[in-house]
Jmol script that loads the backbone (N, CA, C; Angstrom):
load data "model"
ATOM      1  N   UNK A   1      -5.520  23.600  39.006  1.00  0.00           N
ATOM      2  CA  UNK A   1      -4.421  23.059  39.752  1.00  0.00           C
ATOM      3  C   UNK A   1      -3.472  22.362  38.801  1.00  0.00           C
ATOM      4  N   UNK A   2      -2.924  22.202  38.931  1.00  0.00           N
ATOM      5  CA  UNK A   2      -0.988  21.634  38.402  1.00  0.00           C
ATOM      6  C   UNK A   2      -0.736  20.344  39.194  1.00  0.00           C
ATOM      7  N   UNK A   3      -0.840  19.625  39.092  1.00  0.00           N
ATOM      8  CA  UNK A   3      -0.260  17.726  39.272  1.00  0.00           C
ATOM      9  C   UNK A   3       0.516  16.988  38.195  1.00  0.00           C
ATOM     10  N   UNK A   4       1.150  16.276  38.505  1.00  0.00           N
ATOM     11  CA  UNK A   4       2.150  15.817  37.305  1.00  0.00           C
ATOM     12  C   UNK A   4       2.060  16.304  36.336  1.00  0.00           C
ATOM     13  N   UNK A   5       2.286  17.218  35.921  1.00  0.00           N
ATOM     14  CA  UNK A   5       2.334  18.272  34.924  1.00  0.00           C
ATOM     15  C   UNK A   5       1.465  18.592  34.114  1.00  0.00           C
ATOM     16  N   UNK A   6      -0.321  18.042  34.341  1.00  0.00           N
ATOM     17  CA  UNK A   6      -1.301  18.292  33.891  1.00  0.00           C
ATOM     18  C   UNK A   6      -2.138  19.595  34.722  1.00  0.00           C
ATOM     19  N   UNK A   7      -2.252  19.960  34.391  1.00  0.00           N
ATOM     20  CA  UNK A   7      -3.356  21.064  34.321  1.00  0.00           C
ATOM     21  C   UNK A   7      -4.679  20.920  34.491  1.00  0.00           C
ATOM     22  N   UNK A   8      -6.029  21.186  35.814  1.00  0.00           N
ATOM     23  CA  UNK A   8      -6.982  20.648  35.776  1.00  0.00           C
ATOM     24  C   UNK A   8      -7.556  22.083  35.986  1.00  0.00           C
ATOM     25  N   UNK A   9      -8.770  21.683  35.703  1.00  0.00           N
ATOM     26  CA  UNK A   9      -9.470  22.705  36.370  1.00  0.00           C
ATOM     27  C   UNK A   9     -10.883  22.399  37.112  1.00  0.00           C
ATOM     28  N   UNK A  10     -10.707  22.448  38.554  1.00  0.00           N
ATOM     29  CA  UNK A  10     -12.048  22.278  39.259  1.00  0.00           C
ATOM     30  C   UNK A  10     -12.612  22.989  39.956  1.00  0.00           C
ATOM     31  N   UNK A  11     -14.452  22.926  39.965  1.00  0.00           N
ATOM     32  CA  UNK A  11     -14.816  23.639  41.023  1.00  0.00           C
ATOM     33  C   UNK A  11     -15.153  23.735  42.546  1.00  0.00           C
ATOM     34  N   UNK A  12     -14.514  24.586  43.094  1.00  0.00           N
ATOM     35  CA  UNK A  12     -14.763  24.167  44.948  1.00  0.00           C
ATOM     36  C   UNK A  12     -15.622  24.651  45.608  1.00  0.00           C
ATOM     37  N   UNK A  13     -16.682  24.302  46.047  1.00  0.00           N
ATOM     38  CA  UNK A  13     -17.858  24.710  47.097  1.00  0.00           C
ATOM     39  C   UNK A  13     -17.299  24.816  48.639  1.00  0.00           C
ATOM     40  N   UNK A  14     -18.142  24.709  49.228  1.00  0.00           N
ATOM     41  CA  UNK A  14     -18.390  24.837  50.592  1.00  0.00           C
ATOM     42  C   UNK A  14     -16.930  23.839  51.407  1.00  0.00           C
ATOM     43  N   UNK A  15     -16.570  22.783  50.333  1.00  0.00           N
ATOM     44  CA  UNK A  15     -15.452  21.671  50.871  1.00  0.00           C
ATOM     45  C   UNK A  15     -14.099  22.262  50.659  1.00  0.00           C
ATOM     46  N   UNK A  16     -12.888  21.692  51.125  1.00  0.00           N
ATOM     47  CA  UNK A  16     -11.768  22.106  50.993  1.00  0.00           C
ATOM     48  C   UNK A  16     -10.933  21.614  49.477  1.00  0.00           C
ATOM     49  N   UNK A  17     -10.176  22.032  49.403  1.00  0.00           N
ATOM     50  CA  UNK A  17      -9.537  21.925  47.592  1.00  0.00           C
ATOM     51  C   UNK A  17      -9.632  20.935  47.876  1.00  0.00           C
ATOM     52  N   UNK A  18      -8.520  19.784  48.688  1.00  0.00           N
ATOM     53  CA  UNK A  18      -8.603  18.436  48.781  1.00  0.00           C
ATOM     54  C   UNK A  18      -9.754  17.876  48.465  1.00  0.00           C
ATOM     55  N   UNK A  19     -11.041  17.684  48.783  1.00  0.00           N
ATOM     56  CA  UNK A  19     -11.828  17.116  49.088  1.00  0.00           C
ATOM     57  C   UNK A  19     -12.861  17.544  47.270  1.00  0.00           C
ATOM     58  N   UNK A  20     -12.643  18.482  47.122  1.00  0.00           N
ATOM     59  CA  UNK A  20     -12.870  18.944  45.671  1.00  0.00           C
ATOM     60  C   UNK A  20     -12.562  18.338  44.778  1.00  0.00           C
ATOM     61  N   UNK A  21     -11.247  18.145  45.153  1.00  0.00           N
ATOM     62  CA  UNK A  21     -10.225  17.202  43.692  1.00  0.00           C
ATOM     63  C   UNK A  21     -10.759  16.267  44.049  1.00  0.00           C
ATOM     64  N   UNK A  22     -10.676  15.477  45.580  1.00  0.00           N
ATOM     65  CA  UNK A  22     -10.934  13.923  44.814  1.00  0.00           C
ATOM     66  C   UNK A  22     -12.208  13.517  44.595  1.00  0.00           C
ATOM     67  N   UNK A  23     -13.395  14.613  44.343  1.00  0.00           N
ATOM     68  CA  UNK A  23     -14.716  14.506  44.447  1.00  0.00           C
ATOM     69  C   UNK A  23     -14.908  14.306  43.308  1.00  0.00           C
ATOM     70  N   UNK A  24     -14.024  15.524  42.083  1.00  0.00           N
ATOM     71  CA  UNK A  24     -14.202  15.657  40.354  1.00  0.00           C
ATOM     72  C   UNK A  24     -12.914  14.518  39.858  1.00  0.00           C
ATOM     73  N   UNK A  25     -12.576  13.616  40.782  1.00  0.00           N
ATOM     74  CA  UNK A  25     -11.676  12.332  40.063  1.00  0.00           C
ATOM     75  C   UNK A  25     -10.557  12.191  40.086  1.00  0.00           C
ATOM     76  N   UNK A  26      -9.866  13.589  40.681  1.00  0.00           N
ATOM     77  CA  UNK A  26      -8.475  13.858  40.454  1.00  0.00           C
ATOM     78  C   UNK A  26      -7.523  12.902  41.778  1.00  0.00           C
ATOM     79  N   UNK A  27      -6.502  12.621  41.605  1.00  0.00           N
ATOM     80  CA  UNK A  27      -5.780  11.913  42.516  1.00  0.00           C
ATOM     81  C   UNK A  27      -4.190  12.273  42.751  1.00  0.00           C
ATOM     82  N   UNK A  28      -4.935  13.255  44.081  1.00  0.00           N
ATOM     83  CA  UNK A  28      -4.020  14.608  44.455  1.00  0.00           C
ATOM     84  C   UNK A  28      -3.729  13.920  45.514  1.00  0.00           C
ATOM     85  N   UNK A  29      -2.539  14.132  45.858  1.00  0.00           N
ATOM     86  CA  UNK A  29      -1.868  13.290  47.410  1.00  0.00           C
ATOM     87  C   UNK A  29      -2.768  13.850  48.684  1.00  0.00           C
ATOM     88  N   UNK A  30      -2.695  12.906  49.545  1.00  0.00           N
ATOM     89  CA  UNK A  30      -3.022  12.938  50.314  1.00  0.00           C
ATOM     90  C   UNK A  30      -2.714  11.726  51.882  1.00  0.00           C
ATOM     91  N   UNK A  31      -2.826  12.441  52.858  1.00  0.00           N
ATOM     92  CA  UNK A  31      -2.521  10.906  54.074  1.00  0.00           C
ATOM     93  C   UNK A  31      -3.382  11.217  54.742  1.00  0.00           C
ATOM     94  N   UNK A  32      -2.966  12.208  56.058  1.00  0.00           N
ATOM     95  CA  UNK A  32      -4.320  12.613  57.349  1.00  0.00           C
ATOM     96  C   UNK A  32      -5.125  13.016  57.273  1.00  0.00           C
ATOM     97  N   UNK A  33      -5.350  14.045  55.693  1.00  0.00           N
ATOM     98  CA  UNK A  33      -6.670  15.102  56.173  1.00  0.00           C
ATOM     99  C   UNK A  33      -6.684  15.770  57.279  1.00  0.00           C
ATOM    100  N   UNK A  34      -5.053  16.284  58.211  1.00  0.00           N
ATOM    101  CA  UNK A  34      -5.392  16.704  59.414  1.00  0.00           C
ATOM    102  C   UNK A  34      -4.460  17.559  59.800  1.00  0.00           C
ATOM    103  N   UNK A  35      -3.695  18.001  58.583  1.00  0.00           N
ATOM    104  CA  UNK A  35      -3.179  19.379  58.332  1.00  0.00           C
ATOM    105  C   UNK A  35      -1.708  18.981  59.478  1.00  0.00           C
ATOM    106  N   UNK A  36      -1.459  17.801  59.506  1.00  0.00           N
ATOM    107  CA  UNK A  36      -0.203  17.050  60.039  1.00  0.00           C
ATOM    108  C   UNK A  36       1.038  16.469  59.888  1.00  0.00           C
ATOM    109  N   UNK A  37       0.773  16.192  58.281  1.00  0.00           N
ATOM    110  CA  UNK A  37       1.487  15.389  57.637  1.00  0.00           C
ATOM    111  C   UNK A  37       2.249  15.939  56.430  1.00  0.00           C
ATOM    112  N   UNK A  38       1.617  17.328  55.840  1.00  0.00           N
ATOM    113  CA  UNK A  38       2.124  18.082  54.734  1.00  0.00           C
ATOM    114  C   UNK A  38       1.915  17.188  53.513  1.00  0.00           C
ATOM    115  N   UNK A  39       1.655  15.526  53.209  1.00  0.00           N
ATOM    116  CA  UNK A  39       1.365  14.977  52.098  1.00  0.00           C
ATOM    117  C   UNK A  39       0.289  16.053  50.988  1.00  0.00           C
ATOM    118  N   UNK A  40      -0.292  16.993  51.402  1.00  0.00           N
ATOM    119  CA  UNK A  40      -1.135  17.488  50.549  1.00  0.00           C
ATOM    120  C   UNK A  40      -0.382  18.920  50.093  1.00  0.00           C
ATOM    121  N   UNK A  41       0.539  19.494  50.533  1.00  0.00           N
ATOM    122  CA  UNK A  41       1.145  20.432  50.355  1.00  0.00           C
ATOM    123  C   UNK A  41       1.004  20.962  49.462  1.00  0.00           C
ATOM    124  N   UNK A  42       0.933  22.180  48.755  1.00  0.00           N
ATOM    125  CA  UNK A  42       0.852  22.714  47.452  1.00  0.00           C
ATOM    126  C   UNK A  42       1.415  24.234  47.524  1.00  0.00           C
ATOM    127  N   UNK A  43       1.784  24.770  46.607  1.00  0.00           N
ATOM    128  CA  UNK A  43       2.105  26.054  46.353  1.00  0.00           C
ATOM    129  C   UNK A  43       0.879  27.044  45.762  1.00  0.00           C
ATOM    130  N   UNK A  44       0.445  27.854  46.699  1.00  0.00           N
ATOM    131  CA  UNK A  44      -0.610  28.990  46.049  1.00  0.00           C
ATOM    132  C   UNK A  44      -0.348  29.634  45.258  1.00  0.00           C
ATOM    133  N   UNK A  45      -0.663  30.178  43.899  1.00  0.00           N
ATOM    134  CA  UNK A  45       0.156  30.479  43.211  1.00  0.00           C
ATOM    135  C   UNK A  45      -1.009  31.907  42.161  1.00  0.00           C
ATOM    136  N   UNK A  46      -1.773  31.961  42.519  1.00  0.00           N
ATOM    137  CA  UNK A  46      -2.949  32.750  42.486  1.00  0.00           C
ATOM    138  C   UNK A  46      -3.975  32.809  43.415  1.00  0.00           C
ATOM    139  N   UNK A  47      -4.504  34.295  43.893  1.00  0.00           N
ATOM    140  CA  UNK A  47      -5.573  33.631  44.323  1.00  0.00           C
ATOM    141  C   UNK A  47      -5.385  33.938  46.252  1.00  0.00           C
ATOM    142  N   UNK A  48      -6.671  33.484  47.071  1.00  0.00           N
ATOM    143  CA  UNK A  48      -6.449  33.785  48.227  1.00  0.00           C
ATOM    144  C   UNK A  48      -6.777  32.328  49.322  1.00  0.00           C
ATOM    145  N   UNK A  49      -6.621  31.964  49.996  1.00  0.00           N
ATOM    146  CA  UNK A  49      -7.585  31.006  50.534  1.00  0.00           C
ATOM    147  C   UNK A  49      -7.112  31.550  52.148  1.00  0.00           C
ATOM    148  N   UNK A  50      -8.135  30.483  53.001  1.00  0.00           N
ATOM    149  CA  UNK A  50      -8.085  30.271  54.482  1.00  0.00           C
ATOM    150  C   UNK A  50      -8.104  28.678  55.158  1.00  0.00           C
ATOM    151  N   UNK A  51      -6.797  28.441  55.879  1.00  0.00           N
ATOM    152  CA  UNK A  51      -6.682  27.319  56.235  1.00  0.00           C
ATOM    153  C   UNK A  51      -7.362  27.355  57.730  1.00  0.00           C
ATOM    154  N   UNK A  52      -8.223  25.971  58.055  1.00  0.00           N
ATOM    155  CA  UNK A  52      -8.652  25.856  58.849  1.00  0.00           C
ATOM    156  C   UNK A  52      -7.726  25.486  60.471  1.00  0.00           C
ATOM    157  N   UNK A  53      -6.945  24.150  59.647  1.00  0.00           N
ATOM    158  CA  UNK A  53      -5.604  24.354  60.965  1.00  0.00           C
ATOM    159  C   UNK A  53      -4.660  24.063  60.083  1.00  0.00           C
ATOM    160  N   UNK A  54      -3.202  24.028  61.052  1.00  0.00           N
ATOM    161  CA  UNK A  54      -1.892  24.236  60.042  1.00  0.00           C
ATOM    162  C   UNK A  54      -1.134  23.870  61.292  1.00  0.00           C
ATOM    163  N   UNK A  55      -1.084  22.453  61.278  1.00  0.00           N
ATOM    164  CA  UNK A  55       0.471  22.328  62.097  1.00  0.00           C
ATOM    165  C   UNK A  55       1.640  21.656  61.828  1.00  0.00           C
ATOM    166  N   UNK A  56       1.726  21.774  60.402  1.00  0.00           N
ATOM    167  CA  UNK A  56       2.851  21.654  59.968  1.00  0.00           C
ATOM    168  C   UNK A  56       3.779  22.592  59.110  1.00  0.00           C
ATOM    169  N   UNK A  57       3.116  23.178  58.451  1.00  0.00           N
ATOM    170  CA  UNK A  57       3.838  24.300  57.675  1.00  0.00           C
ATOM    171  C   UNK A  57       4.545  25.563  58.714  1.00  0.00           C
ATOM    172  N   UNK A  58       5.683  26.127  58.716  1.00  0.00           N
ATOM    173  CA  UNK A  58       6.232  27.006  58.701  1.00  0.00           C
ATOM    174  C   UNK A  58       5.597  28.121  58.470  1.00  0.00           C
ATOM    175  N   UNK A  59       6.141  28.840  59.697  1.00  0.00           N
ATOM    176  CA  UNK A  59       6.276  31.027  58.828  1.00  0.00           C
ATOM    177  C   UNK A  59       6.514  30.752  57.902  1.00  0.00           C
ATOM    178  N   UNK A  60       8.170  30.414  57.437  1.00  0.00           N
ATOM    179  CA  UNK A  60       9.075  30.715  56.187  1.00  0.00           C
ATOM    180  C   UNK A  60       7.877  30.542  55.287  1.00  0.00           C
ATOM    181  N   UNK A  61       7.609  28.961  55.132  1.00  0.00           N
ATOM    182  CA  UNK A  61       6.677  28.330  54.423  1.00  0.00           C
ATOM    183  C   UNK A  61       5.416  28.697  53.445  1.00  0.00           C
ATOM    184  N   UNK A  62       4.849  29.261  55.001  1.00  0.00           N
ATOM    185  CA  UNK A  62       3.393  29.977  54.557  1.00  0.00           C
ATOM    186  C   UNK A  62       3.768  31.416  53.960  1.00  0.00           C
ATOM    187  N   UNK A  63       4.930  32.199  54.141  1.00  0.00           N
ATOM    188  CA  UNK A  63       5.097  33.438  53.509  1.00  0.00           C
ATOM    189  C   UNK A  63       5.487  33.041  52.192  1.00  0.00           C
ATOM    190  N   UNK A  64       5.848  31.606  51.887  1.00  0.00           N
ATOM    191  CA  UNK A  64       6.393  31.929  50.224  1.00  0.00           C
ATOM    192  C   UNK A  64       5.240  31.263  49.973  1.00  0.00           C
ATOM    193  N   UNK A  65       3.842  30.977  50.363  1.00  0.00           N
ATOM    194  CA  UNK A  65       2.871  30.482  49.362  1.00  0.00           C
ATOM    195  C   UNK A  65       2.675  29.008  49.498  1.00  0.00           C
ATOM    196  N   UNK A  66       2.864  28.486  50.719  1.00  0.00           N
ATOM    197  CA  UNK A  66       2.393  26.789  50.778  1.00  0.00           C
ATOM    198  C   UNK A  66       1.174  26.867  51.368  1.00  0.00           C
ATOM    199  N   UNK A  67       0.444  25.848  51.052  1.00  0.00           N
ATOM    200  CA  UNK A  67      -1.033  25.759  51.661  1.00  0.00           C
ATOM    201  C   UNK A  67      -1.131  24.097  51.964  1.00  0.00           C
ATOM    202  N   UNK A  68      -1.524  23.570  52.897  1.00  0.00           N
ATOM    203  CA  UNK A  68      -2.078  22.170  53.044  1.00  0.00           C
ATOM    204  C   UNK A  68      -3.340  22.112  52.993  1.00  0.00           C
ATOM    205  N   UNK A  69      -3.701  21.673  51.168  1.00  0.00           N
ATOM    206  CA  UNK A  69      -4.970  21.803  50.782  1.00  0.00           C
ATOM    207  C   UNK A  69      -5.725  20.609  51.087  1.00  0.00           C
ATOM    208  N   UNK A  70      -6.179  19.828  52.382  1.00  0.00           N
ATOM    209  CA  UNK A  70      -6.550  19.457  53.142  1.00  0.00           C
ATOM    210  C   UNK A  70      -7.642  20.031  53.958  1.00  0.00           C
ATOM    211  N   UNK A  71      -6.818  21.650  54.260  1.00  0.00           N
ATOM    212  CA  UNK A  71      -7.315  22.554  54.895  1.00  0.00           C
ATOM    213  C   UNK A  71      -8.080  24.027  54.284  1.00  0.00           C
ATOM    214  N   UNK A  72      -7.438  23.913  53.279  1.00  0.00           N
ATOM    215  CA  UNK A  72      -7.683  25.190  52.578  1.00  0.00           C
ATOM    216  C   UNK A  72      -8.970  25.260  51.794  1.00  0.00           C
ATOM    217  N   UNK A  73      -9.776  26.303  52.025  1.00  0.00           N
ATOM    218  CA  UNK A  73     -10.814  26.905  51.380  1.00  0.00           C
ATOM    219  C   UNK A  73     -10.577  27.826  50.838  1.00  0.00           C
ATOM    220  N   UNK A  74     -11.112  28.236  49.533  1.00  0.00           N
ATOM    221  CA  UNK A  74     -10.314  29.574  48.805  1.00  0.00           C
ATOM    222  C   UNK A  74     -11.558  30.535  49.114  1.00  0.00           C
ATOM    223  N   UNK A  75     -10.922  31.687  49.353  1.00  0.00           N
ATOM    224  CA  UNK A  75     -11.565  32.730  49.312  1.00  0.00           C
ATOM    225  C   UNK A  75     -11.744  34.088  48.344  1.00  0.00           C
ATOM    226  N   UNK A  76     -10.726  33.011  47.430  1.00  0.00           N
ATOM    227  CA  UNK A  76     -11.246  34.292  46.139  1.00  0.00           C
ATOM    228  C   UNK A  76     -12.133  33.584  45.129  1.00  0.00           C
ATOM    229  N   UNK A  77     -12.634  34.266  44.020  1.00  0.00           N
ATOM    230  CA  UNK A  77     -12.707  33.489  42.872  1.00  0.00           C
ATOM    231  C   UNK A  77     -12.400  32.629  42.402  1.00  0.00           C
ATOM    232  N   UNK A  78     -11.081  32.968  42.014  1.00  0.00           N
ATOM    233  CA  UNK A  78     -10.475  32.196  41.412  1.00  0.00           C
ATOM    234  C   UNK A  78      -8.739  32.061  42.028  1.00  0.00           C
ATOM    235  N   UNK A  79      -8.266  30.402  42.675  1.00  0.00           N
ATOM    236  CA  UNK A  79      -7.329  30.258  42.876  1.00  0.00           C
ATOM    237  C   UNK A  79      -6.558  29.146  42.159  1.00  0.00           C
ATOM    238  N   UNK A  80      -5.592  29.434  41.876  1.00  0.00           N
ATOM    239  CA  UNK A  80      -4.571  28.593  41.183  1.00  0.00           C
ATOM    240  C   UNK A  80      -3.119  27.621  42.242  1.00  0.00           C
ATOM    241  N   UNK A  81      -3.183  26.669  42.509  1.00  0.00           N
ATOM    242  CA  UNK A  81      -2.341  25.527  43.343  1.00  0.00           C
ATOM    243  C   UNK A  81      -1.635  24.965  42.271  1.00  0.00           C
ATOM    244  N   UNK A  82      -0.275  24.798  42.546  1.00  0.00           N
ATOM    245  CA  UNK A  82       0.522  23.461  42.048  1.00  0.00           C
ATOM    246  C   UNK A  82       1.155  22.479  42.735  1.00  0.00           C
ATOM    247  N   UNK A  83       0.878  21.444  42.394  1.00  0.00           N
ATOM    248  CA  UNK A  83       1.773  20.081  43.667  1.00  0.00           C
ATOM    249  C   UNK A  83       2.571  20.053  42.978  1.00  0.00           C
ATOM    250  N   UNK A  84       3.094  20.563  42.187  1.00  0.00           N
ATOM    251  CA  UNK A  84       4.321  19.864  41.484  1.00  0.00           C
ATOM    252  C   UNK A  84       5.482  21.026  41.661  1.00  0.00           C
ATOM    253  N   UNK A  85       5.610  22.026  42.877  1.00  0.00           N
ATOM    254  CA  UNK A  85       6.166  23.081  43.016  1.00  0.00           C
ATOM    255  C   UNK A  85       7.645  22.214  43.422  1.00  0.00           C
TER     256      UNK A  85
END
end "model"
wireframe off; spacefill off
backbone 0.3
color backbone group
């Protein structure tokens, strides 16, 4: 993932990216955890995932690659996010 212009790399289990990052230390925005607020917003930028709910993002939105990683579980291998889109 991509946050203030550092570069991390973590691994995600069974939990959502959110909950990943702030598990391995990282301090990735966040407010509701409730896929409401868009504070977790990120750009997908590799990679596949599945959001559990989404009521804030847009069609437009979600077709160019936003995810509220709050919600998001990846479903590929390997996915690549930036907050700093």
């Amino acid at each position: 993932m991509t946050l203030d212009g550092k570069e991390r790399v973590i691994n995600v289990g069974s939990e959502t990216i959110l909950e990943a990052a702030i598990k391995a230390g990282v301090e990735a925005p966040f407010s509701c955890r409730s896929a409401i607020c868009s504070t977790c917003m990120a750009k997908l930028e590799e990679g596949t995932v599945k959001m559990d709910m989404n009521h804030v993002l847009t069609d437009e939105e979600l077709e160019e690659g936003y995810i509220v990683t709050c919600q998001s579980h990846p479903t590929s291998d390997k996915v690549r996010i930036n907050y700093d889109f």
